[in-house]
N, C-alpha and C positions, 0 to 999 in steps of 0.2 A: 678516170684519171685525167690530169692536165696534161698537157705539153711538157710543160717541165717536170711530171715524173711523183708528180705528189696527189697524193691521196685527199680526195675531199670529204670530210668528215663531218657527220651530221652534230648538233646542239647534245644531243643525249651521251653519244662516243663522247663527245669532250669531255662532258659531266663525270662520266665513270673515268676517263680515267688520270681528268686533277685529282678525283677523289682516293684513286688508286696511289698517286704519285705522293699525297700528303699522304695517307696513312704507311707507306715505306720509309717515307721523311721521318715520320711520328717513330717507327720503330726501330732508329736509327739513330736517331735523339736520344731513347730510351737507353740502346745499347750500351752508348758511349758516354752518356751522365747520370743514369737512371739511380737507383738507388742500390742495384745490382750490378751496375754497368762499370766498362772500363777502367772509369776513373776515383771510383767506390773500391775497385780490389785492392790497391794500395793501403788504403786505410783501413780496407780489415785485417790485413795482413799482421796489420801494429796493433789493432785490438786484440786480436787474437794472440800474439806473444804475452801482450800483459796481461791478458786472463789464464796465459797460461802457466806465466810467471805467479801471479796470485792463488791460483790453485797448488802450484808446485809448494808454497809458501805453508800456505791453509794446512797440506797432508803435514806436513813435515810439526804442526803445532800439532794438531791433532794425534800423531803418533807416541809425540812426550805427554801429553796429556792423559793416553792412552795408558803408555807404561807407568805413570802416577798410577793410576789407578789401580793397576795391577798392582804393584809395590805395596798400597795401602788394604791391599785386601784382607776384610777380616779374619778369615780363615789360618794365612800365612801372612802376615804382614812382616815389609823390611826393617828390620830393629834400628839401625841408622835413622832413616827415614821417620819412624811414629818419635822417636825421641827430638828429631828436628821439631815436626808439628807438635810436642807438646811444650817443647821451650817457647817455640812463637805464639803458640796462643795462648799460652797461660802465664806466661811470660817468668818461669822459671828455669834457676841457674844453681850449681852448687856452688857452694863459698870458695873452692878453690879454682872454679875455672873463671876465664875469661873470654868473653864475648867480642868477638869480630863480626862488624854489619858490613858486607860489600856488596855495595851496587852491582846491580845487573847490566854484563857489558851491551855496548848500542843504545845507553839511555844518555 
């Protein structure tokens, strides 16, 4: 030791521990812009609502979809229902009735 209290330190001690001192630096840089890090939880936060708004979307197609299908079941099929599908795809009507097209709303 010196007179004033400080330690003399050989070439190699330094060596280790800049090298110590950057890689805490390095993981601390990490922490806090990393791709994981502090300033990344924000943004997933927002990703993650709209994926979960788009899933919440997706089920809810997928479940009319689902009871189409059911409805058009060959076994029991809804009478309503098959009479609609064969006006639109064959595109027949009786002479007394009349035909209303309306748009589907949100378009």
């Amino acid at each position: 030791m010196t007179r004033a209290g400080h330690k003399i330190t050989l070439p190699k001690e330094q060596l280790t521990q800049g090298l110590a001192l950057a890689l805490l630096l390095l993981l601390m840089g990490l922490a806090i812009a990393g791709p994981s890090g502090l300033l990344a939880w924000g943004e997933n936060e927002q990703l993650l609502g709209k994926h979960q708004a788009r899933i919440a979307k997706l089920t809810e197609e997928r479940d009319a979809l689902r009871n189409r299908v059911r409805l058009l079941d060959p076994a029991h099929a809804d009478p309503d229902l098959v009479g609609e599908q064969l006006r639109r795809n064959f595109n027949v009507v009786h002479p007394d009735e009349v035909v209303l097209i309306l748009e589907p709303e949100g378009e």
